[in-house]
C-alpha positions as CSV (number, residue, x, y, z in Angstrom):
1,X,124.5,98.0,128.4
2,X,122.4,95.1,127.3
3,X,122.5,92.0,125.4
4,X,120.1,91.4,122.7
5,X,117.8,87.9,124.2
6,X,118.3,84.8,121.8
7,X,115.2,84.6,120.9
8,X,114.3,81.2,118.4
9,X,112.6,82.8,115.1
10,X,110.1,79.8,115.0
11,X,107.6,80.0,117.0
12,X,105.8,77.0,116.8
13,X,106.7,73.4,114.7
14,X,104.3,71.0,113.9
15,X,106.0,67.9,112.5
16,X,107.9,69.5,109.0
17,X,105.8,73.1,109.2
18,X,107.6,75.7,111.3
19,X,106.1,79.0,112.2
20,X,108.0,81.8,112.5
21,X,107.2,85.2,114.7
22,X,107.7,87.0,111.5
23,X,105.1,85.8,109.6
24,X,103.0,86.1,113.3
25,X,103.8,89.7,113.3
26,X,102.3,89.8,109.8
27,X,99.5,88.3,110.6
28,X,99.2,90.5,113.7
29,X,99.5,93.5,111.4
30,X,96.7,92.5,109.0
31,X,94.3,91.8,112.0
32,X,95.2,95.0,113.7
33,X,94.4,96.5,110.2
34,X,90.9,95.1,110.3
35,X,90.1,96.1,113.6
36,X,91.0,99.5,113.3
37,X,89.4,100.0,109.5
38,X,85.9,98.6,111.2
39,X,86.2,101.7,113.7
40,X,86.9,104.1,110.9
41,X,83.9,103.1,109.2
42,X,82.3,105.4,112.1
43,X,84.4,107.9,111.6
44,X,83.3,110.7,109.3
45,X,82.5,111.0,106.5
46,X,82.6,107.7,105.7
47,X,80.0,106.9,108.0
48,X,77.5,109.3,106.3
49,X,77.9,108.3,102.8
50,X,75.1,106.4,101.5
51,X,73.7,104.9,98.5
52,X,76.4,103.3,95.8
53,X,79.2,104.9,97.3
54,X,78.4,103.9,100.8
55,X,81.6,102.0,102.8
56,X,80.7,98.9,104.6
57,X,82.4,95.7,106.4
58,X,83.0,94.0,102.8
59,X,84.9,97.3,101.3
60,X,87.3,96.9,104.4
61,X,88.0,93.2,103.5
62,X,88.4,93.5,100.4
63,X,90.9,96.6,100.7
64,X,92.4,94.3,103.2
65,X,93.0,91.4,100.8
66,X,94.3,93.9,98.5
67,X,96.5,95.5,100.3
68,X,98.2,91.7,101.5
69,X,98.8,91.1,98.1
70,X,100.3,95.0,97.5
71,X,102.4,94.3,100.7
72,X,103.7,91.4,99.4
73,X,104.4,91.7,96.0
74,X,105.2,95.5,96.5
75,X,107.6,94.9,99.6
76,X,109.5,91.8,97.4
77,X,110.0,93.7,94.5
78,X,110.6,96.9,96.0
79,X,113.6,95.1,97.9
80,X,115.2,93.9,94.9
81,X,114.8,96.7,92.8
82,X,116.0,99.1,95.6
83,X,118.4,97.3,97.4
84,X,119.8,94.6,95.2
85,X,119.1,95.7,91.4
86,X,122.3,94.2,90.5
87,X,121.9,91.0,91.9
88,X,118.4,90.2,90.8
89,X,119.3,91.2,87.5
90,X,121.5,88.3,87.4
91,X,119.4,85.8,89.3
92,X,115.6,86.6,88.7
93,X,114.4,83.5,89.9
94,X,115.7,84.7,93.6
95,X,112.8,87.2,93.5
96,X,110.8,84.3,94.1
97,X,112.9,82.9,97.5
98,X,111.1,85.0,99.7
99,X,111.7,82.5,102.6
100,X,115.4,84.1,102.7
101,X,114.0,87.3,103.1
102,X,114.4,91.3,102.2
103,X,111.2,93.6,101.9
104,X,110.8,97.0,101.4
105,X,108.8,99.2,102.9
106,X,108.6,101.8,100.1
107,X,108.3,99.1,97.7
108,X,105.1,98.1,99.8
109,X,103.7,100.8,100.4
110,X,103.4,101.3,96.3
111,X,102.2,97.7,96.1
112,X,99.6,99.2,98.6
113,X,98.4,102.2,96.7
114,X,98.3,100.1,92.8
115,X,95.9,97.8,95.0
116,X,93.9,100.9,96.8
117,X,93.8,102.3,93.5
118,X,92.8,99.5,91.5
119,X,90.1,99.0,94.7
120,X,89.1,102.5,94.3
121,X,88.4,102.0,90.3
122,X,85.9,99.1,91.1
123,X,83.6,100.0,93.3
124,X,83.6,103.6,92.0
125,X,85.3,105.6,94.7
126,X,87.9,109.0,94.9
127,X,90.9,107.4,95.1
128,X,92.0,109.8,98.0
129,X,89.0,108.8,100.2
130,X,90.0,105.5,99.8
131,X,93.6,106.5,100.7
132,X,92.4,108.6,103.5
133,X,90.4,105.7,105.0
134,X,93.6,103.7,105.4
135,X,96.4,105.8,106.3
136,X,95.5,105.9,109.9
137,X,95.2,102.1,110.1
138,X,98.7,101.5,108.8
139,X,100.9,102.4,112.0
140,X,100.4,100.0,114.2
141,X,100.8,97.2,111.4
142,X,104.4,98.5,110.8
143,X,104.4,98.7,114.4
144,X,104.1,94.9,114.5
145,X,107.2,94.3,111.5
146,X,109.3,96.1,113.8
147,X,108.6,93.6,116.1
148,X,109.3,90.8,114.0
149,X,113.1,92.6,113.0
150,X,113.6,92.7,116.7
151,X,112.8,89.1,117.5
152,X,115.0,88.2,114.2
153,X,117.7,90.4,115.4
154,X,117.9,91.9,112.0
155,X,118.0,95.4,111.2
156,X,120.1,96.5,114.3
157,X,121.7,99.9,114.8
158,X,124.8,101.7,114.9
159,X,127.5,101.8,117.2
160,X,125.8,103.5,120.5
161,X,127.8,104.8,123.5
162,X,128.0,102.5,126.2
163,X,126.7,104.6,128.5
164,X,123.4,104.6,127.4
165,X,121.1,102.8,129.3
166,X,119.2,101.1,126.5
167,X,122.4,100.2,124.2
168,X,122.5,96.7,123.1
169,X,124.9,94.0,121.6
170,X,123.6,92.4,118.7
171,X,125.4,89.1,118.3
172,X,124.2,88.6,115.0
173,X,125.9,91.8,114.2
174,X,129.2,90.2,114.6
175,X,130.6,92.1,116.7
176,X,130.3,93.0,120.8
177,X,129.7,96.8,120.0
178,X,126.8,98.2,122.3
179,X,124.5,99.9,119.6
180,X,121.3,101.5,119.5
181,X,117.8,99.1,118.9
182,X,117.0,101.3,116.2
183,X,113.8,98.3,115.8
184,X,112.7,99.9,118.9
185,X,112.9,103.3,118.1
186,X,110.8,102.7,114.9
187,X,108.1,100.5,116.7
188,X,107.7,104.1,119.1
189,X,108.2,106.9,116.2
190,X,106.7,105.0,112.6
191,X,104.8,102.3,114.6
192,X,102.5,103.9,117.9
193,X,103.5,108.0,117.7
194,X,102.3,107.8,114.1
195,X,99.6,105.5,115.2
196,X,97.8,108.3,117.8
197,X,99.1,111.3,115.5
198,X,97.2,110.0,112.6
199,X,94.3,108.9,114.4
200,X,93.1,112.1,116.4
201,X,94.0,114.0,113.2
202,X,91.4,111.7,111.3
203,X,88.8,111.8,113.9
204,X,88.1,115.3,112.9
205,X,86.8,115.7,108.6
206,X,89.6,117.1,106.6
207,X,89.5,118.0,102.8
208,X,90.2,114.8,100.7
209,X,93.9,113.8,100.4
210,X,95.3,115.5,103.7
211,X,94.9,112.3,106.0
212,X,96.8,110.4,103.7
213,X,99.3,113.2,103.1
214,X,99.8,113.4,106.9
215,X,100.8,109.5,106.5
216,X,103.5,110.1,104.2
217,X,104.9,113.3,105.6
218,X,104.6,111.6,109.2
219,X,106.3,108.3,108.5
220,X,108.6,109.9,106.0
221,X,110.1,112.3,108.4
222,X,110.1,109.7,111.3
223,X,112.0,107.0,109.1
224,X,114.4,109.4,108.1
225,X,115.4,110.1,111.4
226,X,115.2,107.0,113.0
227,X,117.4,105.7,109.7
228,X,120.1,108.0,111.5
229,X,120.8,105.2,114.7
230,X,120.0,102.5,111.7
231,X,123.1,100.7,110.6
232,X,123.2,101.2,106.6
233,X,122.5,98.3,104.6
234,X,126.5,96.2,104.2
235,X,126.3,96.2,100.6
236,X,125.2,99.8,100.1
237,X,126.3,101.6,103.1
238,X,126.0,105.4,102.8
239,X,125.1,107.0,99.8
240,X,125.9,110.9,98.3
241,X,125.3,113.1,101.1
242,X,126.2,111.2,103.7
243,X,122.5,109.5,103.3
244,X,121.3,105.9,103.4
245,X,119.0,104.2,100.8
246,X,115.9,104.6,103.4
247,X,116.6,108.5,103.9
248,X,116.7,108.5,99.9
249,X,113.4,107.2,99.3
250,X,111.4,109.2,102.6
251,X,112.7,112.1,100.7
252,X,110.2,112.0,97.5
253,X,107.4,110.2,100.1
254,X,107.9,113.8,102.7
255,X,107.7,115.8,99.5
256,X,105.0,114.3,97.4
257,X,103.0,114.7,101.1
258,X,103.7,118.4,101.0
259,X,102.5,118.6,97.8
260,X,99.4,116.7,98.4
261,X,98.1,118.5,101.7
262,X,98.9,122.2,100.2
263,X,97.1,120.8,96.9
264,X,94.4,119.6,99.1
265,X,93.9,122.3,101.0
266,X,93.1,125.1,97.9
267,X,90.6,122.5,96.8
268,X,86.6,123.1,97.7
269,X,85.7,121.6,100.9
270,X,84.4,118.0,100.1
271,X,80.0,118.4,99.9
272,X,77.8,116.8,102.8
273,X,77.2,113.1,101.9
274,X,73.6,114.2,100.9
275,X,74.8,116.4,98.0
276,X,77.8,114.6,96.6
277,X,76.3,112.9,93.0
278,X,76.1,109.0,93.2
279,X,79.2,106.8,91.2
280,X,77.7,103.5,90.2
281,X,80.2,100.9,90.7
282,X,82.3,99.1,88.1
């Protein structure tokens, strides 16, 4: 059994500014994103597009910026509206403390697609290549936030035998029960399995829509089983069939995924670069 390391949240202070290896781990996701987005441009077929719709360096920072803001704005008001409807109701202006923290994933990842699509829109691309470029540069990004909820201490699991190797008391927890580092177990399943399923899926061309249906189906059923050694949120605990908040919302993500890859797959195969008709940008 171990013992979950105090580790200090800030990272660095310089005089009155402290940095935290939370907002690190955020950066570290947005730079993993753009390392990883500059190697799918040589994937196909967005390396074979040309003319108006071609993708370049500048279509990958400016999805990036995008998708910051989505992140952001999605993940805070995702958390509220999800997690603590009631108590935001009462006190808007606490949507704004974001330094006391609560994001959402979910609530992200929508943030994520209103920017992709509103990205999309502009420069006069299929929403679903847009959505297919991404998806496989997501993982390790929510790879890195797991490491941030570890360092924190937050999201721990549940009660774990104490007999298993890896089992760990979470101080913060309040409490000296051994439980399971369920932060761990989503940095492996959501964060680097996803990561390499995703990626040699992508390497090969698929009809439009199924990379990013692989995403939600993928992190969808990995989330809901990881939220399984999770400890439910306090103020919700478990909710109508014996299923947490998280396992609620994978639900629609694993189906809509379904949906999308059986949808995409009785669609024509997408034409050769050379034949598709040119979109002029808007």
């Amino acid at each position: 059994m171990l013992t979950f390391p105090q580790i200090d949240p800030v990272a660095l202070k310089l005089g009155p500014l402290a940095i935290h290896w939370y907002g690190l781990t955020y950066l570290a996701a947005f730079g993993l994103f753009m390392v990883f987005a500059l190697l799918r441009l040589r994937h196909q077929p967005f390396a074979s597009i040309s003319g108006p719709g071609a993708w370049s360096r500048k279509d990958v920072e400016d999805m990036l910026f995008l998708g910051v803001v989505g992140v952001v704005v999605g993940g805070r008001l995702g958390y509220c509206l999800f997690y603590k409807p009631g108590f935001y109701l009462a006190n808007p202006l606490q949507i704004f403390a974001v330094w006391q923290g609560g994001m959402s994933f979910h609530g992200g990842m929508l943030g994520v697609i209103v920017s992709q699509w509103w990205f999309a829109r502009s420069r006069g691309k299929p929403f679903l290549e847009v959505m297919d470029f991404i998806a496989p540069c997501v993982p390790l990004g929510l790879a890195a936030g797991r490491v941030g909820n570890f360092i924190n201490g937050e999201l721990w699991g549940r009660p774990a035998d104490p007999s298993l190797p890896w089992a760990m008391v979470f101080p913060q927890s309040g409490s000296l029960v051994p439980r399971h580092p369920s932060q761990v177990y989503q940095f492996l399943l959501e964060g680097l399995l996803l990561f390499v399923i995703l990626w040699l899926y992508a390497r090969k061309e698929r009809k439009r829509g199924q990379v990013a249906a692989a995403f939600l189906v993928g992190y969808g059923a990995f989330r809901f089983a990881a939220e399984y050694f999770r400890e439910p949120d306090a103020h919700l605990g478990v909710l109508a069939l014996n299923m947490t908040m998280g396992q609620w919302l994978c639900v629609p993500m694993i189906l809509f995924g379904v949906l999308l890859w059986v949808w995409s797959e009785t669609r024509d195969p997408v034409p050769p670069p050379a034949q598709r008709p040119a979109r002029a940008g808007r």
